[in-house]
C-alpha positions as a printed NumPy array, in Angstrom:
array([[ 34.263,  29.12 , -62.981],
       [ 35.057,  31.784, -65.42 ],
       [ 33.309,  34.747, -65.591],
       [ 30.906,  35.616, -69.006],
       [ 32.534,  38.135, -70.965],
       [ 30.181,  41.46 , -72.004],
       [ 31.127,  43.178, -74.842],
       [ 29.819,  47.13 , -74.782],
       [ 29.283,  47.929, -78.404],
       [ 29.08 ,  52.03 , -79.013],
       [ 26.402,  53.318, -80.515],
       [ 26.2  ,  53.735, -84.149],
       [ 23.861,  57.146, -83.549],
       [ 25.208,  60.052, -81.529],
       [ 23.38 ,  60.42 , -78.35 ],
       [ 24.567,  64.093, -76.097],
       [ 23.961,  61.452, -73.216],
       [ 26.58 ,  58.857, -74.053],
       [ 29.834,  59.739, -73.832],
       [ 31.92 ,  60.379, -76.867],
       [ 35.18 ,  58.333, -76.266],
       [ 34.794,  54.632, -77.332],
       [ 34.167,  52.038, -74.944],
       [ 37.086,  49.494, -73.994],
       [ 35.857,  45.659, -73.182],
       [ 34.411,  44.999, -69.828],
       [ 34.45 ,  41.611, -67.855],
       [ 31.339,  40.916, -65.459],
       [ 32.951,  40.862, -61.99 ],
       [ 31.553,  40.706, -58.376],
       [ 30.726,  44.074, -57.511],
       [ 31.447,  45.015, -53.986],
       [ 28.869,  46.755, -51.94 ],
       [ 29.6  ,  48.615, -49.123],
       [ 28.626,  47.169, -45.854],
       [ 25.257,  48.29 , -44.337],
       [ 25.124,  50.072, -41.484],
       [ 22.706,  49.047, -38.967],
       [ 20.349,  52.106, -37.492],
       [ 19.01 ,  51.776, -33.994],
       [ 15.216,  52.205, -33.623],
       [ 14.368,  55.228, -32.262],
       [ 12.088,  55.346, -29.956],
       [  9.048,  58.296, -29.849],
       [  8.558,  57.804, -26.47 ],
       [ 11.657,  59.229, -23.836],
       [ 12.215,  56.019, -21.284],
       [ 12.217,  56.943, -17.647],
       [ 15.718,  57.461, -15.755],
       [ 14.874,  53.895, -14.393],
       [ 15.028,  52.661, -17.933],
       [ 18.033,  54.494, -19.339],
       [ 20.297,  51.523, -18.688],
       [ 18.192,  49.687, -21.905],
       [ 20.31 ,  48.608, -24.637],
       [ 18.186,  49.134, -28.164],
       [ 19.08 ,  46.081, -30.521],
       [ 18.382,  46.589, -33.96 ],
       [ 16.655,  44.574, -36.389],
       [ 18.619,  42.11 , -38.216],
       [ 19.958,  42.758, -41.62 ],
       [ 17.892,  41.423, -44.604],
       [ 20.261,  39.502, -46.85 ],
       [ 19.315,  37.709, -50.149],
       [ 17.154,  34.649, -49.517],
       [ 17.168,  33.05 , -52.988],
       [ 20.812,  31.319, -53.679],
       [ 21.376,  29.603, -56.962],
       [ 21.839,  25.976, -57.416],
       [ 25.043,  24.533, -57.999],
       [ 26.033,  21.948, -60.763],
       [ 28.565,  20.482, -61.697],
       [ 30.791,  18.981, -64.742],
       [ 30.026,  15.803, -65.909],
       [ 33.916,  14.14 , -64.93 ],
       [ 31.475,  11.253, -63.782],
       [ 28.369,   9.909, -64.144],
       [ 27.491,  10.378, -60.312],
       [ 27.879,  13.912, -61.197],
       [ 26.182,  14.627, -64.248],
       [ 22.882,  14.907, -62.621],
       [ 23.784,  16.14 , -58.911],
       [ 22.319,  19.405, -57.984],
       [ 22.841,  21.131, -54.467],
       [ 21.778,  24.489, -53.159],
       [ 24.839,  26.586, -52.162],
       [ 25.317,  27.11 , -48.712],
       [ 28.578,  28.621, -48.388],
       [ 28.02 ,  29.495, -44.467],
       [ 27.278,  26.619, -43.179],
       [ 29.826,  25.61 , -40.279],
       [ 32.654,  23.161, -41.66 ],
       [ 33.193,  21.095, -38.345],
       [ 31.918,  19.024, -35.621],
       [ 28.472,  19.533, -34.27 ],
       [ 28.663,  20.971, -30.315],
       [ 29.234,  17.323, -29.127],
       [ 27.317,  18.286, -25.696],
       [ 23.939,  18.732, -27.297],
       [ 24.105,  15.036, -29.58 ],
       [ 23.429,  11.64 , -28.701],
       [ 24.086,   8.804, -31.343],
       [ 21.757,   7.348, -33.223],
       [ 21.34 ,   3.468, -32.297],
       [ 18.873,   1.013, -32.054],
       [ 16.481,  -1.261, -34.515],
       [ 14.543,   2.01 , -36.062],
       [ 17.177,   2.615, -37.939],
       [ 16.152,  -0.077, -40.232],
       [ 12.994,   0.597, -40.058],
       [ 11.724,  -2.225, -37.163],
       [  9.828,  -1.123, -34.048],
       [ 10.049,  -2.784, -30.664],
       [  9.015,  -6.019, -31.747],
       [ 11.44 ,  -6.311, -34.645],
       [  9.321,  -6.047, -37.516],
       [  9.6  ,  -4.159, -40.109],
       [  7.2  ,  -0.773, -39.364],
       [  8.422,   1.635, -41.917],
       [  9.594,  -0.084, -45.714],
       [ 12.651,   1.529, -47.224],
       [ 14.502,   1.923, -44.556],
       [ 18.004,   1.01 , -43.789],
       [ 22.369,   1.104, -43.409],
       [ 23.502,   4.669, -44.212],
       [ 25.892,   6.744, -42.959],
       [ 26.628,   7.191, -38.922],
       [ 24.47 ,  10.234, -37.494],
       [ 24.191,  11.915, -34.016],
       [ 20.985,  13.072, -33.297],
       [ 20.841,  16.897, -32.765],
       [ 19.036,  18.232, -29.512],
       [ 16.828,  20.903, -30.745],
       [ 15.198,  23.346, -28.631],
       [ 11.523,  23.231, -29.794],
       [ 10.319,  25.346, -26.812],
       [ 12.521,  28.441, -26.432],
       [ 11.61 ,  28.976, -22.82 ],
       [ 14.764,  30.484, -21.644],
       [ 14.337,  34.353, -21.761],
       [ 17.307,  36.997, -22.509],
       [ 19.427,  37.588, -25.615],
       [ 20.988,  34.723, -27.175],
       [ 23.676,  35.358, -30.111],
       [ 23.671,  33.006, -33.178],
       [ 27.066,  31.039, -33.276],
       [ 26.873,  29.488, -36.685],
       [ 24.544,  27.718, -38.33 ],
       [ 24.926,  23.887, -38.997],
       [ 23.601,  21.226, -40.999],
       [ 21.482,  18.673, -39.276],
       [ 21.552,  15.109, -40.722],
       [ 18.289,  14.539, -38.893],
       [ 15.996,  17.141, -40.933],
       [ 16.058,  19.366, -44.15 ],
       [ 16.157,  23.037, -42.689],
       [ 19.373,  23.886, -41.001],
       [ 19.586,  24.375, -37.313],
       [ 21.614,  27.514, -35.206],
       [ 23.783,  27.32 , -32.268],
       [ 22.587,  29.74 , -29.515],
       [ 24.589,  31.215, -27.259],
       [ 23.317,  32.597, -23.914],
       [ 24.801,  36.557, -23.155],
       [ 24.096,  35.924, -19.868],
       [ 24.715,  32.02 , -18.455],
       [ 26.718,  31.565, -21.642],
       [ 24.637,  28.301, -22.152],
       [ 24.396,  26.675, -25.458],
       [ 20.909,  25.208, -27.435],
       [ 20.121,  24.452, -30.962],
       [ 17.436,  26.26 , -32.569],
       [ 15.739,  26.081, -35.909],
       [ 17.201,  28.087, -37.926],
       [ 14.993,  31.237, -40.119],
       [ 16.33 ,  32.148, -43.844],
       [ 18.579,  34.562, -43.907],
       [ 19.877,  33.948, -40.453],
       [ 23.665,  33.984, -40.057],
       [ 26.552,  34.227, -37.154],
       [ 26.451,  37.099, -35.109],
       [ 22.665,  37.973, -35.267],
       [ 21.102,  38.285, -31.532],
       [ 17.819,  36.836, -31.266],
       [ 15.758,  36.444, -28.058],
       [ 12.515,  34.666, -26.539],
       [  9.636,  36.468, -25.273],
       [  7.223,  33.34 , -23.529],
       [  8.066,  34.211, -20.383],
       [  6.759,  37.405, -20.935],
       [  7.732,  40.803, -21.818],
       [ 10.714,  42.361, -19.968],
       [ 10.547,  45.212, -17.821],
       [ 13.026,  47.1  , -19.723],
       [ 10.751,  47.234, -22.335],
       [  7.606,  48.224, -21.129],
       [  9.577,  51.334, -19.101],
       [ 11.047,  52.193, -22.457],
       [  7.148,  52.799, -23.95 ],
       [  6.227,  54.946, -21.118],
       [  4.423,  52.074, -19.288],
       [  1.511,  51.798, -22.286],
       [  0.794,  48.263, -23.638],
       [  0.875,  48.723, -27.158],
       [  0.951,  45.963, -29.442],
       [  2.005,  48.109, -32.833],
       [  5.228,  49.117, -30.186],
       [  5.687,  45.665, -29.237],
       [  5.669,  44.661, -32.453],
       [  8.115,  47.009, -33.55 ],
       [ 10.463,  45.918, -31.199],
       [  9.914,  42.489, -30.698],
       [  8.582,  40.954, -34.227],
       [ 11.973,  40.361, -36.039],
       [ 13.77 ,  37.062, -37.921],
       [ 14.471,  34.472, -35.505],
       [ 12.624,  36.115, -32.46 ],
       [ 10.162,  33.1  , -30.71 ],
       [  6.749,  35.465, -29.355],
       [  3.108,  33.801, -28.288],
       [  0.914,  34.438, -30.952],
       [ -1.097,  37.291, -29.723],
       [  1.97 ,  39.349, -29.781],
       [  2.705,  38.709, -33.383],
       [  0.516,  41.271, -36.051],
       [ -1.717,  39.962, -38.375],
       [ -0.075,  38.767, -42.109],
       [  3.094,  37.606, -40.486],
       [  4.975,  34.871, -41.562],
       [  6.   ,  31.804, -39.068],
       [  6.907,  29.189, -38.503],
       [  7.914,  26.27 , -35.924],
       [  3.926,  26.613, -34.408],
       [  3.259,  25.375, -31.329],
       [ -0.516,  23.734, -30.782],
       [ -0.604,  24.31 , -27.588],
       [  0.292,  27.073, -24.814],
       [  2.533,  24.341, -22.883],
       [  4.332,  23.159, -25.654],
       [  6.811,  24.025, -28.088],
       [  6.723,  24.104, -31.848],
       [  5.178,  21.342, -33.986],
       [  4.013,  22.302, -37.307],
       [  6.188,  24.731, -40.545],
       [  9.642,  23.141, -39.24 ],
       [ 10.953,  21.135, -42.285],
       [ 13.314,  23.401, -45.12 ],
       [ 11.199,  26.546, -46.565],
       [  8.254,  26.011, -44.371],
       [  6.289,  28.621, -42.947],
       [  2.06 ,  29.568, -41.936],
       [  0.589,  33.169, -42.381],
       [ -1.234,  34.667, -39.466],
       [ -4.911,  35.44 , -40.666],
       [ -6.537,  36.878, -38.028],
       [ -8.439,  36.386, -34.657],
       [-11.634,  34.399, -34.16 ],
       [-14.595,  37.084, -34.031],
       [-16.71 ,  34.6  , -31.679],
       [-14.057,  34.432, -28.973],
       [-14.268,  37.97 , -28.832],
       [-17.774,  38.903, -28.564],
       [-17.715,  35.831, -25.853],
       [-15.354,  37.387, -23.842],
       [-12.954,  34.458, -23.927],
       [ -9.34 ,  33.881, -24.757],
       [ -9.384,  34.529, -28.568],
       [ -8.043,  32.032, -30.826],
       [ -5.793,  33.016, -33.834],
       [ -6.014,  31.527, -37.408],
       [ -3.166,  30.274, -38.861],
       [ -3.05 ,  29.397, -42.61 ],
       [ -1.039,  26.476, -43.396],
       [  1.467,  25.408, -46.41 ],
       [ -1.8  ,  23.682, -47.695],
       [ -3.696,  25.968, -47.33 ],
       [ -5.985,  24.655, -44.394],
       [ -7.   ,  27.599, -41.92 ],
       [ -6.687,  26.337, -37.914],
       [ -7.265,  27.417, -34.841],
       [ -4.623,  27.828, -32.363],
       [ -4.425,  29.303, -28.911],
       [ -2.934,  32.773, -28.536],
       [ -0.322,  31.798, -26.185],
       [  1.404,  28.822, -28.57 ],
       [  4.645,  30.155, -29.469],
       [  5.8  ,  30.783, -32.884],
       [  9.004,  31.776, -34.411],
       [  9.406,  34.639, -37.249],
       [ 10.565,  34.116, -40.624],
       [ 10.818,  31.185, -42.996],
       [ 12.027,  28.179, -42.22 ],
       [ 16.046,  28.169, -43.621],
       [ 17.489,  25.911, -46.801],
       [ 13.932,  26.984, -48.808],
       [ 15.658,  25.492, -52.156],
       [ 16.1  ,  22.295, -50.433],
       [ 13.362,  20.694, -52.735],
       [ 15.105,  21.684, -55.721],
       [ 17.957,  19.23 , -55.211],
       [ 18.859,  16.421, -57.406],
       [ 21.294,  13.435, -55.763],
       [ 22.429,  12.114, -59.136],
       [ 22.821,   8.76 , -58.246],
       [ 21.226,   5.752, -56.568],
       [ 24.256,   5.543, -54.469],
       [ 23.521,   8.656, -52.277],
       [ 20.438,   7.81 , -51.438],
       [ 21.566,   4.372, -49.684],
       [ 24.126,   6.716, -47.871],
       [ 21.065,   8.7  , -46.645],
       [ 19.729,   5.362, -45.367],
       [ 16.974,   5.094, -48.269],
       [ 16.734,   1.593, -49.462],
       [ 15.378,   0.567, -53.171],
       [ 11.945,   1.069, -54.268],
       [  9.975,  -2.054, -55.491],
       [  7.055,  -1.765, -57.798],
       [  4.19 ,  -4.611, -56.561],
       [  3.957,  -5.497, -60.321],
       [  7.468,  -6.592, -60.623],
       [  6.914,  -8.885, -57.821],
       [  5.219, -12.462, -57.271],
       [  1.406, -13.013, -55.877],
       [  2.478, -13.967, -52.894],
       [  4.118, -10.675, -52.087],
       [  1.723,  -7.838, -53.188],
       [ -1.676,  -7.754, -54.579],
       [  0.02 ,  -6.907, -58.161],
       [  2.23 ,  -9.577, -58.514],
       [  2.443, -12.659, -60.728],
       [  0.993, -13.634, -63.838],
       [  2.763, -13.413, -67.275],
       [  3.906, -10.124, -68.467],
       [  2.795,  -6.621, -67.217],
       [ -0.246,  -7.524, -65.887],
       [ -1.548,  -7.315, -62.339],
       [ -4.559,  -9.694, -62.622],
       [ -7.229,  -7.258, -63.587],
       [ -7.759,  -5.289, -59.917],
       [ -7.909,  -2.476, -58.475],
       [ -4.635,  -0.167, -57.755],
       [ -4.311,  -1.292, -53.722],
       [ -1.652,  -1.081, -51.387],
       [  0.481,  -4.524, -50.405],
       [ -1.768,  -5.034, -47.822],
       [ -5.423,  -4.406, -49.98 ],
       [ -5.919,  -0.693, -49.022],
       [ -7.577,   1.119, -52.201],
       [ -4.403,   3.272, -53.614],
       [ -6.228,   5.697, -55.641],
       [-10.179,   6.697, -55.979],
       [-10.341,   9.298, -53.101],
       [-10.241,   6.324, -50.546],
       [-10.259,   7.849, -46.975],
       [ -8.249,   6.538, -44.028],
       [ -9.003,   9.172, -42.023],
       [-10.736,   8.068, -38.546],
       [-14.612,   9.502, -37.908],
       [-13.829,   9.902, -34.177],
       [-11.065,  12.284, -35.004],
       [-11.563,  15.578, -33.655],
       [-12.044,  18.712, -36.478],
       [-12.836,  21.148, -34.143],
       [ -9.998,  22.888, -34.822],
       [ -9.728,  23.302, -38.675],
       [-11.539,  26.183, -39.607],
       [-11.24 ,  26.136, -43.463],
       [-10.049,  22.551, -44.714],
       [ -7.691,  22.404, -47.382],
       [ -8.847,  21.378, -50.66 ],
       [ -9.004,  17.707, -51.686],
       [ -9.807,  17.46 , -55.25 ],
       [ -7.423,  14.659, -56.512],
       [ -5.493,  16.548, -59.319],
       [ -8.487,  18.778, -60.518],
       [ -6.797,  21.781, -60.13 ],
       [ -4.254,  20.803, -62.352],
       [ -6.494,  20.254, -65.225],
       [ -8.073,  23.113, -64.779],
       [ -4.345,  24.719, -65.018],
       [ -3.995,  22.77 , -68.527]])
């Protein structure tokens, strides 16, 4: 693409600051900035001799988060209206075959065991190979990012880990602003040794923290300070992360729960959610720092209906445009639905506030729901 031209007109007044000599035409070009060099922490506290052999990793470099959305010229109709985030580093090859299975069997359409159809809109698309994603992050040491791929199976892109030590390879989720070469590491297991010799032996969680809370990094919860952002959230101390693991995901760390702690019990920390629900979650669930990578993901367009059946998407079918014996809206003559109620093709209530939500549920958990006001806010905005 060609670059916009800038034109720097002199000044018509005489200024001591400008310079006197008239200004020849400029073109806007990519300015090069000199690489960043990385400075080592630096640690108040003197390790012990026993701890001199610790290697100090710094934090990784923050890079620019926000890329621009590509378009392109209308040579087609297909292309006219396509819009794609630009993700220039993502790996241009194969996927590490060892950690993929393919993707086979009757869900793909949509069917469950029986053969019926389970999930509408489903079906054909392109071949996949299902990614094997480690969720849990168990495996302790320093691990150093490989590349980072796309995964056909989700929105946010996924890494490929690389063991320093058994040289054995996993797929993680990958955090914005992630790229090759960054060194990451998992503390579930615990804190290492190396670490606690290099603070003098003093369990300090602002330390810790300093040296522990970075992009990419998976900690328990307890070990992560207050107003962080996450994501990939376990629920549980045995299990690895379930919730903020789709494209630009992420939950903010609110604080601790006060009753726990005048209890004497294993305090629970409060995690605010994308929608802004507040739960409780044990302090020992792992979490991962950062923001879940591809964040512009929702601001893509496909152009054409043609890419979504490649995606395995099938047509949408409004029940008006359909006969009474197929949905609730069908039939009659014209645009009309017979005079009832907006309901799902199988008599559900569509709209009203209707709740599907079982009573025997548990809520325990959810300390501040998030809001429900069916489009209220919105006016409000207006």
């Amino acid at each position: 693409m060609l670059q916009p031209r800038i034109l720097l007109r002199q000044s018509s007044r005489h200024c001591p600051c400008l310079p006197t000599q008239p200004l020849s035409r400029c073109y806007a070009t990519a300015a090069k900035l000199p690489a960043r060099k990385l400075i080592e922490p630096q640690d108040p506290i003197k390790p012990s001799s026993a701890a001199t052999r610790v290697e100090l990793q710094a934090p990784p470099p923050t890079r620019d988060t926000n890329p621009a959305i590509r378009t392109y010229k209308p040579r087609t109709p297909g292309v006219r209206h396509l819009r794609r985030p630009i993700n220039d580093h993502l790996w241009k090859g194969r996927a590490y075959l060892p950690l993929t299975f393919p993707r086979r069997g009757q869900h793909i359409g949509g069917r469950n065991n029986t053969g019926r159809v389970s999930v509408r809109h489903r079906g054909g698309g392109a071949k996949r190979r299902i990614r094997t994603v480690d969720f849990a992050r168990w495996e302790p040491g320093r691990h150093t990012v490989d590349r980072i791929e796309h995964d056909p199976g989700r929105s946010a892109h996924i890494a490929l880990l690389t063991n320093n030590e058994t040289q054995r390879k996993s797929y993680i989720v990958a955090a914005e602003g992630m790229r090759a070469g960054d060194v990451v590491q998992s503390y579930r297991k615990g804190l290492p040794k190396e670490l606690l010799d290099s603070m003098g032996g003093k369990f300090d969680l602002g330390m810790i923290a300093a040296k522990t809370a970075w992009r990419g990094n998976c900690l328990p919860l307890y070990l992560i300070p207050v107003g962080s952002l996450i994501y990939n959230v376990g629920l549980t101390p045995h299990t690895g992360g379930q919730l903020c693991r789709s494209a630009g995901t992420f939950a903010t760390i609110v604080g601790k729960n006060e009753e726990d702690q005048k209890q004497k019990k294993d305090t629970d920390m409060h995690v605010r959610l994308s929608s802004g629900e507040v739960r409780k979650i044990p302090r020992t669930a792992c979490a991962t720092i950062g923001v879940a990578s591809n964040s512009q993901h929702h601001k893509r367009q496909l152009g054409k209906a043609g890419r979504s059946r490649w995606l395995g998407i099938r047509p949408t079918v409004r029940g008006l445009a359909m006969n009474a014996a197929d949905h609730p809206h069908g039939g009659g003559r014209g645009k009309s639905k017979g005079n009832v109620h907006p309901v799902s093709p199988w008599g559900i209530p569509a709209k009203g506030g209707f709740k599907t939500r079982k009573r025997s549920k548990d809520t325990s958990f959810v300390v501040v729901p998030r809001v429900r006001n069916h489009g209220k806010r919105k006016r409000e905005k207006k």
